[in-house]
TITORKOL-993404 format. One line per 4 residues: for each residue z, x negated, y of C-alpha. Coordinates in Angstrom, 1 decimal. Layout:
Z:X:Y; ...
END
This chain:
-14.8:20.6:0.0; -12.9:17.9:-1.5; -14.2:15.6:-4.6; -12.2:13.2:-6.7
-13.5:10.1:-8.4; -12.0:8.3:-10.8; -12.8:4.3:-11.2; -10.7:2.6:-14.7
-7.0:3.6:-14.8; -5.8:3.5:-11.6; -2.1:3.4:-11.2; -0.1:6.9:-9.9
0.7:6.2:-5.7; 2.1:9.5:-5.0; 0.2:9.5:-2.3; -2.4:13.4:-3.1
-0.1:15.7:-3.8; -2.2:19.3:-3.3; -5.5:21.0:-1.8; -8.8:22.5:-3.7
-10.3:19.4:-5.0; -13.2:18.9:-7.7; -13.5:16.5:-10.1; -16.9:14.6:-9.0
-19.7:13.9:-11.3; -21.6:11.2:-11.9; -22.7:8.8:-8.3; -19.7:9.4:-5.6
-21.4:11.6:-3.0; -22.3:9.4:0.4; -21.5:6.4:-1.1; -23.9:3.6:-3.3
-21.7:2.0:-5.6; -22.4:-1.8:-6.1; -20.8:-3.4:-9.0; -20.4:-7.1:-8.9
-18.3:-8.8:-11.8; -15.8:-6.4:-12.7; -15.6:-5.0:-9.2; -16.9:-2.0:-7.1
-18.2:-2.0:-3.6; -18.2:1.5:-2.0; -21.5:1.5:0.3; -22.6:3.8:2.9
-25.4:3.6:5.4; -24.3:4.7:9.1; -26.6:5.9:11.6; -26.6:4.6:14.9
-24.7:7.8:16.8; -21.9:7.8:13.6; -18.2:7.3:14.7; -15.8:6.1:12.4
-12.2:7.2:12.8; -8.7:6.6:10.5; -7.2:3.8:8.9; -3.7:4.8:10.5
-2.0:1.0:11.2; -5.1:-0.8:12.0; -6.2:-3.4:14.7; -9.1:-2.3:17.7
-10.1:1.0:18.9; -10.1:4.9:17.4; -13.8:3.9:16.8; -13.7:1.4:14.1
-17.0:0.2:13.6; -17.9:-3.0:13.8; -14.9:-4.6:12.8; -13.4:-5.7:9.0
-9.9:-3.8:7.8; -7.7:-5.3:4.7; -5.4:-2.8:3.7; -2.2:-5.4:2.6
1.4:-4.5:4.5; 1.5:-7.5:6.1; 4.2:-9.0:8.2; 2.6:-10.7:11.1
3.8:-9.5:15.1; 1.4:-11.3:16.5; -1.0:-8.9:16.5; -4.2:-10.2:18.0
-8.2:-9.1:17.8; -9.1:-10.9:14.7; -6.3:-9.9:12.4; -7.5:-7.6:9.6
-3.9:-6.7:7.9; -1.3:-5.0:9.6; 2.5:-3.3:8.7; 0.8:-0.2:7.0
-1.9:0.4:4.5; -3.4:3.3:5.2; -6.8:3.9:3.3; -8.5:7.0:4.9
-11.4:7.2:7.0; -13.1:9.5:8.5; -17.4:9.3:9.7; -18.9:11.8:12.2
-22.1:12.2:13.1; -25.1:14.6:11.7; -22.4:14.9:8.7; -18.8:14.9:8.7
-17.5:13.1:5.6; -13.8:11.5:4.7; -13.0:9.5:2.0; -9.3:8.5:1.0
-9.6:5.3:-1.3; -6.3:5.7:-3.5; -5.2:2.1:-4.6; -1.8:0.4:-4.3
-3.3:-3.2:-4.2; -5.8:-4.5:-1.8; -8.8:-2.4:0.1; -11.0:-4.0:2.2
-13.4:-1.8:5.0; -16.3:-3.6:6.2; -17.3:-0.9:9.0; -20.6:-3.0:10.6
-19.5:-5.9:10.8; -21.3:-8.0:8.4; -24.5:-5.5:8.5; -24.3:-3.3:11.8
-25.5:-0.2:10.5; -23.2:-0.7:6.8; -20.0:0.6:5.7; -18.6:-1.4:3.2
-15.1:-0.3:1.0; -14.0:-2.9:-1.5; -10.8:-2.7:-3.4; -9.2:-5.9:-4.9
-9.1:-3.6:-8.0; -11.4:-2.0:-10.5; -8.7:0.7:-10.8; -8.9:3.2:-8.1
-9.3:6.8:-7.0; -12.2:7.6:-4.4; -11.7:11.3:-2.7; -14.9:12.3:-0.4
-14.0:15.5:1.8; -16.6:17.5:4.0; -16.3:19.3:6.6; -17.7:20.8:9.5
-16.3:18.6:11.6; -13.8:15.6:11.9; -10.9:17.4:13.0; -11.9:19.8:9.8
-12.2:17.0:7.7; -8.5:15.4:8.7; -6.9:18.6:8.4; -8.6:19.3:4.7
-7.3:15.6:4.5; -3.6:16.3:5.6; -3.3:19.7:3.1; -4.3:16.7:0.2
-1.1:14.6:1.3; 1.6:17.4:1.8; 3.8:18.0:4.6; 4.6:15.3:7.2
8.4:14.4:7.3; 10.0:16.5:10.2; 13.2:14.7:11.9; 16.0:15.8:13.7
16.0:17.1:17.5; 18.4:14.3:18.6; 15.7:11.9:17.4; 13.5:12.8:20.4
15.8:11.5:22.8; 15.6:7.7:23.9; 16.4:5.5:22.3; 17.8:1.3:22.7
17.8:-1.0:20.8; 17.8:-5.2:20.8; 17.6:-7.9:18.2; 20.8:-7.8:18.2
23.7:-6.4:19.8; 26.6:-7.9:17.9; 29.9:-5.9:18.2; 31.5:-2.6:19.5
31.6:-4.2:23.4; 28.4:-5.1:23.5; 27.3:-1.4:22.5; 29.5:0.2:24.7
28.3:-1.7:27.4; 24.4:-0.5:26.6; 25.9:2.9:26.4; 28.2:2.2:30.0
24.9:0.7:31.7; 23.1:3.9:30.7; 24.9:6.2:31.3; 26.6:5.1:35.3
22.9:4.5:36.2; 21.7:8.2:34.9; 19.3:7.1:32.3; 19.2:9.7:29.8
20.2:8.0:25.9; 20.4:9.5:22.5; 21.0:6.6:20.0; 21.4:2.4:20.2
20.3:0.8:17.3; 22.3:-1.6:15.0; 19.9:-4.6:13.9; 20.5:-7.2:11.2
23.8:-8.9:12.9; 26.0:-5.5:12.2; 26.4:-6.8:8.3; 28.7:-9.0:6.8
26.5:-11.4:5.9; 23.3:-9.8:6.5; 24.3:-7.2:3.4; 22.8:-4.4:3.4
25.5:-1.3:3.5; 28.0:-3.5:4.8; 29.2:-3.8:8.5; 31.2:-7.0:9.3
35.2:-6.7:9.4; 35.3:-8.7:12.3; 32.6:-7.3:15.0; 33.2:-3.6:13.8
36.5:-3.6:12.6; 37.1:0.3:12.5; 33.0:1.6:12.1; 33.7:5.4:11.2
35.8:5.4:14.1; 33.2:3.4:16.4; 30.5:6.0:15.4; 32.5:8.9:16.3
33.5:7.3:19.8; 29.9:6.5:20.3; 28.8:10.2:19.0; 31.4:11.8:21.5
29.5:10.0:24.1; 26.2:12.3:23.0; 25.2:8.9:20.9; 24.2:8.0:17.2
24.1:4.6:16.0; 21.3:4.0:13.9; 21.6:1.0:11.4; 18.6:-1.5:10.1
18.2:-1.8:6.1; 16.2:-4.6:4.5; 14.6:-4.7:1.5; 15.6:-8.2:0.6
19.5:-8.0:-1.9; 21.8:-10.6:-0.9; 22.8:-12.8:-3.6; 26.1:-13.3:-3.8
28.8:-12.6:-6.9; 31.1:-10.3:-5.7; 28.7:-8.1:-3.5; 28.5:-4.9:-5.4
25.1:-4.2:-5.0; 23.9:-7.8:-6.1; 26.1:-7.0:-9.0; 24.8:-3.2:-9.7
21.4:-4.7:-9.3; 21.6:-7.0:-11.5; 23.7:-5.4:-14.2; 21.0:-2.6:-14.5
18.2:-4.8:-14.2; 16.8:-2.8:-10.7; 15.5:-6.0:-9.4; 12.3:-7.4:-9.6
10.9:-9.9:-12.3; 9.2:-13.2:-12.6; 6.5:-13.3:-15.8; 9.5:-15.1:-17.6
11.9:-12.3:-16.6; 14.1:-13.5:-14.9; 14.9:-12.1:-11.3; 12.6:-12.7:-8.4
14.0:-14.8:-5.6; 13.1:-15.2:-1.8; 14.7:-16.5:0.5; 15.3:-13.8:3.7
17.8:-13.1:6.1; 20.9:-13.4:3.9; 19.2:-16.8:2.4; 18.4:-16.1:-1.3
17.8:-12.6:-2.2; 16.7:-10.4:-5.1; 14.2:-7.5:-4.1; 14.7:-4.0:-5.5
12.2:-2.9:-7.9; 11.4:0.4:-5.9; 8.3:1.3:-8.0; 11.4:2.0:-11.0
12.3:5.7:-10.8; 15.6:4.6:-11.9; 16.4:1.6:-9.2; 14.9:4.2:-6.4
17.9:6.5:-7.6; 20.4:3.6:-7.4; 19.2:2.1:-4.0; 19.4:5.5:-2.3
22.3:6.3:-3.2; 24.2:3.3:-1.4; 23.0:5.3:2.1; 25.9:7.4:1.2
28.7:4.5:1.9; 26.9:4.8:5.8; 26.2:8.4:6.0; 29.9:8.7:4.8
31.0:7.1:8.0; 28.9:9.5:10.5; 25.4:7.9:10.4; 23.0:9.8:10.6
19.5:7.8:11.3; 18.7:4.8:9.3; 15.3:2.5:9.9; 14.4:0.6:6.8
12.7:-3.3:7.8; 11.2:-6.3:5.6; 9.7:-3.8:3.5; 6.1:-5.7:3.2
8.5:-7.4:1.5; 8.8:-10.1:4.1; 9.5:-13.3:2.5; 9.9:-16.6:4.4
10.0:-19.1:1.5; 10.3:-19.1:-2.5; 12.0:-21.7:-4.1; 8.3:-22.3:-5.4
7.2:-22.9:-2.2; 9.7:-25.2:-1.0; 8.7:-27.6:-4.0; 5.2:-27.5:-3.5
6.1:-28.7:0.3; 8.1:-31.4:-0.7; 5.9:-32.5:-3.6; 2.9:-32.8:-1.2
4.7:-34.8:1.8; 5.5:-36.9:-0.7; 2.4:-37.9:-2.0; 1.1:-37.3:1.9
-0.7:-40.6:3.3; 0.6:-41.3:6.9; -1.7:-43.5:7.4; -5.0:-41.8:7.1
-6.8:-41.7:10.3; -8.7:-38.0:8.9; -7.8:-35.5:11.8; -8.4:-32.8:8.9
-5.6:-34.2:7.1; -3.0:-33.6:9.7; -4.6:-29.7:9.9; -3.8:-29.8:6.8
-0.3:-30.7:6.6; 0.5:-28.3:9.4; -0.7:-25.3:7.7; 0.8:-26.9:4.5
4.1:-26.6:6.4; 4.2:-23.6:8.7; 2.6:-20.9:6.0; 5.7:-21.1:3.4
6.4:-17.3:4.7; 4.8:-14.2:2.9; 2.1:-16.5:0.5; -0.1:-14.4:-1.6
0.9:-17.0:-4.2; 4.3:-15.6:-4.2; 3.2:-12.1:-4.5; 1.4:-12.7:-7.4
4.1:-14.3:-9.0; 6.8:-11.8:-9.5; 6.5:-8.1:-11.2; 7.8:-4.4:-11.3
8.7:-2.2:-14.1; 7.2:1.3:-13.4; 8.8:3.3:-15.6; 8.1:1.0:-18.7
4.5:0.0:-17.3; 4.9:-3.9:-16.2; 3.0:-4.4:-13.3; 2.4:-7.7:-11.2
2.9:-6.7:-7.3; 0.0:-7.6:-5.7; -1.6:-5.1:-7.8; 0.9:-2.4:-6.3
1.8:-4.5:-3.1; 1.4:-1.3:-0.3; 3.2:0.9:-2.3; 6.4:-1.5:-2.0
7.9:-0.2:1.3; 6.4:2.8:1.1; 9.0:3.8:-2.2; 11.7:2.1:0.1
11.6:4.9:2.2; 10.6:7.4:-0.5; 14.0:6.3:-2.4; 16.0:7.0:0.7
14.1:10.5:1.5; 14.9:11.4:-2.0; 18.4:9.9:-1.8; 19.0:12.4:1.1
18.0:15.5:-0.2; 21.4:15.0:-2.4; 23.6:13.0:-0.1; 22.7:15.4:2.9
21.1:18.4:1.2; 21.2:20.7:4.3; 20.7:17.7:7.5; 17.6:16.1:8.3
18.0:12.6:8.8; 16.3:10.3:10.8; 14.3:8.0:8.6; 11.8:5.6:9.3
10.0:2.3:8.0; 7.9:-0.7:8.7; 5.9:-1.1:5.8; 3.8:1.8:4.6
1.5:3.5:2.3; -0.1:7.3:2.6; 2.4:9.5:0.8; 5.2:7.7:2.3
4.8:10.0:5.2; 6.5:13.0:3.6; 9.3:10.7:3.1; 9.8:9.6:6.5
8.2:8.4:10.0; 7.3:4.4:11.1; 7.2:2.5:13.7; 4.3:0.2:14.7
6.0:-2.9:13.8; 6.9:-6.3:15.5; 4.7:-6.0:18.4; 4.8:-7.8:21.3
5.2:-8.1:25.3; 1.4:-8.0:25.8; -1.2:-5.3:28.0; -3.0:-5.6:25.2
-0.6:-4.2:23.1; 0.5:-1.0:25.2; -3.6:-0.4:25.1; -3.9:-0.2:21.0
-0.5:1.6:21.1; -2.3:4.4:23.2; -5.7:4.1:20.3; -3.4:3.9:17.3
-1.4:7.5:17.7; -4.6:9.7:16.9; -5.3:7.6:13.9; -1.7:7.5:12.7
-1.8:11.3:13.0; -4.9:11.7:11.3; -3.2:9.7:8.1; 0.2:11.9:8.5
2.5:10.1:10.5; 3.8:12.2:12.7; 7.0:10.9:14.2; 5.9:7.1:14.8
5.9:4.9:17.9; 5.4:1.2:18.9; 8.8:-0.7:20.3; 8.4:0.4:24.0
7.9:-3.0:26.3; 7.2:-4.9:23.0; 9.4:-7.1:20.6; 8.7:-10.4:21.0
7.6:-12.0:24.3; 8.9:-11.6:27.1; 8.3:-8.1:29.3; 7.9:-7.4:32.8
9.4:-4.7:35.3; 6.0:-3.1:35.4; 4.7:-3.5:31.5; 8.1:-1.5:31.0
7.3:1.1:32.8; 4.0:1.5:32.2; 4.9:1.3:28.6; 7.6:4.4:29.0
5.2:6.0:30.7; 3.3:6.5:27.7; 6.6:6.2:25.6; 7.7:9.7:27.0
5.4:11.6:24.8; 5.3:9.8:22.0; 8.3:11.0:19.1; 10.1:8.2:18.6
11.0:6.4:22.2; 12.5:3.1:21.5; 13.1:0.2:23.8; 13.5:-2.8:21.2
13.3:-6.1:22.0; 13.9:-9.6:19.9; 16.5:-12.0:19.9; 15.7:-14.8:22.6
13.2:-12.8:24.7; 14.3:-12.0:28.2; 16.8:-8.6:28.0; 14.7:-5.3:28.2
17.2:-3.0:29.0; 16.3:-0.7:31.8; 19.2:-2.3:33.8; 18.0:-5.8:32.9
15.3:-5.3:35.7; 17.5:-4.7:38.5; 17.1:-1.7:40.3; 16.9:1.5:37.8
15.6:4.4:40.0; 11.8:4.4:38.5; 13.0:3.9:34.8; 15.8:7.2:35.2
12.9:9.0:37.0; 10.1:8.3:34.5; 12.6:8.5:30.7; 14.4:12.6:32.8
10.7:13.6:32.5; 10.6:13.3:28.9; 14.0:15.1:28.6; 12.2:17.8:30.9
9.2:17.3:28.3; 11.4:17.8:25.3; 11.2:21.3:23.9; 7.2:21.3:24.3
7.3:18.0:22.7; 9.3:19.0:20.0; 7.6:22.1:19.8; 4.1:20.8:19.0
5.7:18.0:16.9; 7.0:20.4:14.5; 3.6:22.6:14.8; 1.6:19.6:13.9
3.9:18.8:10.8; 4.0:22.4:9.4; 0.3:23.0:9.8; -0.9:20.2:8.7
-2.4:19.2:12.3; -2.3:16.4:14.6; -0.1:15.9:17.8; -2.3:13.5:19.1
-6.1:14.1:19.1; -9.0:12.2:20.7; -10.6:14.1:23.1; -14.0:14.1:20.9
-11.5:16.4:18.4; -11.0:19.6:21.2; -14.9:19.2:22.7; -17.0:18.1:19.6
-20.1:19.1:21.7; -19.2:16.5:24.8; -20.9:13.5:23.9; -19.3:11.5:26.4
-15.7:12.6:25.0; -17.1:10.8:21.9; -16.8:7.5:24.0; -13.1:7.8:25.6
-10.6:5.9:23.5; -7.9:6.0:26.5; -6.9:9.6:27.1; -5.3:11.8:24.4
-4.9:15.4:23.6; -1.3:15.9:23.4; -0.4:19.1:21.3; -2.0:22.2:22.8
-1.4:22.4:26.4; -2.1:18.6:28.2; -3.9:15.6:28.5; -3.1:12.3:29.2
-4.6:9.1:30.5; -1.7:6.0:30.9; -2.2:3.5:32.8; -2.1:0.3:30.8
-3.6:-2.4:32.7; -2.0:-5.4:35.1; -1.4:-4.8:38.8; -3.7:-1.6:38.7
-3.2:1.3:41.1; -5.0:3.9:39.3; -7.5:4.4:36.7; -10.6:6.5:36.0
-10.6:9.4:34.2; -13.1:11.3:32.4; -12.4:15.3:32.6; -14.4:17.1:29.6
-13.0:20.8:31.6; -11.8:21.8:35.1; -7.9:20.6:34.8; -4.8:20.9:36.8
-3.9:16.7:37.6; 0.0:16.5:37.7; 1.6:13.6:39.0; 5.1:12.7:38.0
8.0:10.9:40.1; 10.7:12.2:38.7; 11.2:15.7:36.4; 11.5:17.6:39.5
9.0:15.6:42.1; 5.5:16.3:41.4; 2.6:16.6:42.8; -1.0:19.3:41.9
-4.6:18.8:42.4; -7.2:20.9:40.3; -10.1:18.8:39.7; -13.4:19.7:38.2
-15.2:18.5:35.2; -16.3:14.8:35.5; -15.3:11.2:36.2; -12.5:10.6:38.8
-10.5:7.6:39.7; -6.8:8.7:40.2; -4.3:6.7:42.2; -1.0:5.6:39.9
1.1:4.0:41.3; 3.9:2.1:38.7; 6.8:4.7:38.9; 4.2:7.8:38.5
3.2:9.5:35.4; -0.2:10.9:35.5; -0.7:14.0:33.3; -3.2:16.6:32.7
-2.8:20.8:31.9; -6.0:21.8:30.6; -7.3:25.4:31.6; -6.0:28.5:30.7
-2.6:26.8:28.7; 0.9:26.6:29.8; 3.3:23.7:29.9; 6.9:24.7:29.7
9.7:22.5:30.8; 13.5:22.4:30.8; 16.1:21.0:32.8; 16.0:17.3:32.5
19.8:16.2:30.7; 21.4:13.1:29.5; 21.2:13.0:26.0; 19.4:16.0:23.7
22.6:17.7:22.5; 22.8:18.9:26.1; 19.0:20.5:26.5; 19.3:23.8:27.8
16.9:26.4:26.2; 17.7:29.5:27.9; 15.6:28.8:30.6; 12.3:27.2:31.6
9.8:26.3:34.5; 6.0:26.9:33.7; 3.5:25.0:34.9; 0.2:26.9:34.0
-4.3:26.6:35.5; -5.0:30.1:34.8; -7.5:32.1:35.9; -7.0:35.0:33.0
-4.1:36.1:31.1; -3.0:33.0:28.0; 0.2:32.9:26.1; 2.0:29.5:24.8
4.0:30.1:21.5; 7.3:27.2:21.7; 8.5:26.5:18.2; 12.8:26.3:18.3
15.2:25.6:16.1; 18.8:23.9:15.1; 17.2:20.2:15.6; 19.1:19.1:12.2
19.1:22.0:9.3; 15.7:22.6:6.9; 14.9:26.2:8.1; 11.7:25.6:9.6
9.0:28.7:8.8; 11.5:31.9:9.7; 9.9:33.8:12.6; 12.3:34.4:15.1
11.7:30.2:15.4; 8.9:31.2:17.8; 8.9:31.9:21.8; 6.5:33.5:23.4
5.8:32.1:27.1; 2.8:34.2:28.3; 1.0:34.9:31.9; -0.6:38.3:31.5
-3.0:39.9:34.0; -2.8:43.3:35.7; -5.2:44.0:38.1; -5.9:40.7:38.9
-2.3:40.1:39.4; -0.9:37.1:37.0; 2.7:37.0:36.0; 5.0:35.6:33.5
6.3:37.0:30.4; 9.0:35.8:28.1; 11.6:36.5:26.5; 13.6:33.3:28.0
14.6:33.0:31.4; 11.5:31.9:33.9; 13.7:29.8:36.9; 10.3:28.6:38.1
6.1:29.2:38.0; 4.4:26.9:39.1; 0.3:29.1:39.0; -2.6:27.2:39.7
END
């Protein structure tokens, strides 16, 4: 059951967009309301047993009690314990304990979620804004209460095949040799490689849907050499509009008036990559029709993937700003012999980037409604991506295209995928990678994943690998690193044995991968799930924030800490332990129900079938285009007939619901005699 409560005039996010819901009467269900000023604080009391999942893009474990949440897209990569805001604002959560209740706070500005931190035992929801929706959804369970949740939102965004391959990238390869070097190193070392991503320096000028003259002198022709070598180039777009007469967007932009306003209304400026830009007003129906069209000048020259950046929007100084800096080291005493002073002058001078001052101080047009951004703030990248999604369904009506974003709001999911963000080189980081996927799911993000070894920092043989390790099943594999960090290319760590071994197994992994991807995205369900979501009645699965359900048939537990050798793991069911070396070199133990330490060493891949499912695998290839579907090796723990239905398709057109899409993989019994049965050829069974 799904109830909707309406606070003021809130302002439209796109974000529900279906399901059965009831408009609620009088008190919100669950929830006190507390009203201070002209303000409303959502209040729930938790029990000591509740759990508290959700919040997509958020800092800590799956279980988020005791910490505080601010939804507000925030660019910050340094991602440590006590930050509150991340990339994405994702305003969902889900409790579970004697009840199962969601609620889905609908508001474009500000959200805070105090879950026990300032009372242990309180759950605390306080929007910046008076104007907001409240939805409460219950269920019998959490997993019931995400899926009512996901039917609310609409269909995740389903990308093409190609897009499962792996993926390299760097801040910044800057011309054609470089790339075809990447794509040279790859490929005479055997490491399988779908697409190498073009970051900021491919523009003239740091222009968005312009490539420089001199570093890619002939691009159509660049893509289709690269794409002959079973590569696609996939080009960065930032928010942020160069300014500059003669640039015919700047001028479209600002002939139309698509850019953003300050109260005086005149055009917003920041200063970002190209210097001074303008930022697209995306929350204008109109300017979201002009921006996505200007995809077309790229897709026109054989791209076919796009990831859109500064999208919070990232600013690192106004002209604003800058004055107030100058004003106050001007009138600074450098003589005072107060410490706090000096504190002072520091932060004065090193948080000019991404002010909330600023954000208050320019505004949008929605469709003849003038709004000040920080009032809409999360919706901003979240309609970058929805103006390109849109954009496509005209420039390329019958191609996916691969499409996905830093900043985000719920809604923006239908639209396209994201990645985590500007992480960095750290454990710490590959751990919350492994925690955030569920919650991601739960909020529609489907095809999402962190940059593999981490952007900034600098990353180490075995944090890479343990990284990939997990990498391989999450949708979008990308190696990226930044600018001035140690090179993170496979080959940049000398010997490349262990990183071909460990990326061939997700080529081998691909079509169940795929498979339960596109499962997950047309039924509304999760491809990761904690392990509390597939045994609700194990209370110790409650407790494991490390191992993931992935799709139907496996388990995982990755290894994610320094110099270990193994790690415990917690089995909820007798399961079949597969360890990887290599697509082809494995290794099977069963092990029964209970806590086991399992050796790893830094080139293996842990993995676990669970009883009675199948896991079917292909021949491990170089790049996607060559997967080979016409046969398979099973891997099954059977001890009674089951059946594993594989989802197939093109990879790239929009014909995803016609039946013959499905392949039946199934071990029947006769007479206490198992066997395969399928319709595809069966090269291998591996029958435990």
């Amino acid at each position: 059951m799904i109830k909707k409560y309406v606070y003021g005039d809130p302002i439209p996010t796109n974000a529900v967009v279906g399901g059965d819901i009831e408009a609620g009467e009088g008190e919100i269900q669950y929830f006190s309301e507390i009203s201070f000023g002209d303000n409303i604080m959502l209040s729930y009391a938790m029990s000591d047993d509740d759990v508290v999942y959700g919040l997509g893009e958020a800092n800590r474990g799956l279980n988020k009690r005791g910490g505080v949440y601010t939804s507000f897209c925030t660019d910050d990569p340094n991602q440590t314990e006590e930050k509150q805001s991340f990339y994405g604002a994702h305003n969902f959560i889900v409790i579970s304990g004697m009840v199962n209740v969601g609620i889905f706070i609908d508001s474009p500005g500000e959200v805070k979620f105090d879950i026990g931190f300032t009372s242990t035992n309180m759950l605390n929801i306080t929007p910046a804004e008076k104007d907001f929706v409240a939805y409460i959804i219950e269920g019998k369970s959490a997993y019931d209460v995400v899926r009512q949740f996901r039917g609310m939102i609409g269909r995740s965004y389903i990308a093409p095949l190609w897009a499962f391959g792996f993926q390299q990238s760097r801040w910044s390869y800057m011309n054609e040799d470089e790339i075809r070097e990447v794509v040279r190193r790859h490929r005479e070392n055997g490491i399988p490689l779908d697409a190498v991503y073009l970051d900021i320096d491919y523009m003239e000028g740091y222009k968005d849907f312009t490539t420089s003259d001199e570093r890619f002198p002939d691009f159509p022709a660049f893509v289709r050499e690269m794409r002959e070598q079973g590569v696609r180039l996939v080009p960065i777009i930032d928010a942020g509009v160069k300014i500059e007469d003669g640039y015919d967007v700047y001028e479209e932009g600002k002939q139309y008036q698509f850019f953003c306003k300050r109260q005086d209304g005149t055009d917003f400026v920041a200063g970002v990559w190209p210097g001074k830009t303008h930022f697209p007003d995306f929350m204008n129906s109109n300017a979201r029709n002009w921006f996505g069209s200007k995809y077309k000048v790229l897709i026109d020259s054989g791209i076919e993937g796009f990831w859109n950046d500064m999208n919070e929007p990232a600013m690192f100084y106004t002209e604003e700003g800058i004055e107030e800096a100058k004003k106050y080291l001007s009138e600074f005493d450098f003589e005072t012999n107060d410490p706090g002073k000096f504190f002072e002058l520091s932060d004065k001078l090193t948080h000019l980037s991404n002010r909330r001052k600023d954000y208050e101080s320019f505004y949008h047009n929605m469709d003849g409604n003038i709004v000040r951004h920080d009032k809409v703030h999360n919706l901003y990248g979240a309609y970058m991506t929805r103006a390109a999604g849109e954009a496509f369904e005209s420039i390329a009506p019958d191609k996916r295209v691969l499409l996905f974003s830093r900043a985000s709001y719920i809604g923006s999911h239908r639209y396209g995928g994201i990645w985590t963000g500007d992480n960095q080189s750290w454990w710490s980081h590959l751990l919350m990678n492994i925690r955030m996927m569920p919650s991601l799911n739960m909020c529609g993000y489907i095809y999402t994943g962190a940059d593999l070894g981490g952007f900034g920092s600098n990353c180490t043989r075995d944090l890479l690998l343990r990284w990939l390790a997990f990498g391989i099943f999450t949708p979008l594999m990308r190696d990226h690193s930044a600018l001035g960090t140690r090179r993170q290319e496979c080959y940049a760590f000398g010997d490349t044995e262990d990183f071909k071994n460990i990326i061939s197994i997700r080529y081998s992994l691909i079509p169940y991968l795929y498979s339960e991807y596109m499962k997950a995205c047309l039924n509304d369900d999760l491809l990761f799930k904690p392990l509390a979501f597939e045994y609700p009645s194990d209370d110790f699965a409650r407790t494991i924030e490390d191992q993931l359900i992935v799709g139907d048939s496996i388990m995982i537990a990755p290894v994610y800490e320094q110099n270990a050798v193994g790690r415990y793991v917690y089995l909820p069911e007798d399961m079949l332990y597969v360890v990887y070396r290599s697509s082809s070199m494995r290794k099977y133990r069963v092990m029964n129900k209970g806590l086991h330490f399992i050796p790893a060493a830094v080139n293996e891949v842990p993995m676990f079938i669970r009883k009675n499912k199948i896991l079917p695998l292909c021949r491990t290839t170089q790049c996607t285009d060559k997967i080979d579907t016409s046969m398979f090796e099973l891997i099954a723990y059977a001890d009674s007939a089951c059946e594993y239905l594989m989802y197939e398709d093109d990879g790239i057109s929009k014909s995803f619901t016609q039946p013959e899409n499905y392949t039946s993989f199934a071990i029947r019994d006769s007479e206490g005699v198992l066997t395969p049965v399928s319709s595809k050829k069966i090269v291998k069974l591996t029958l435990y």
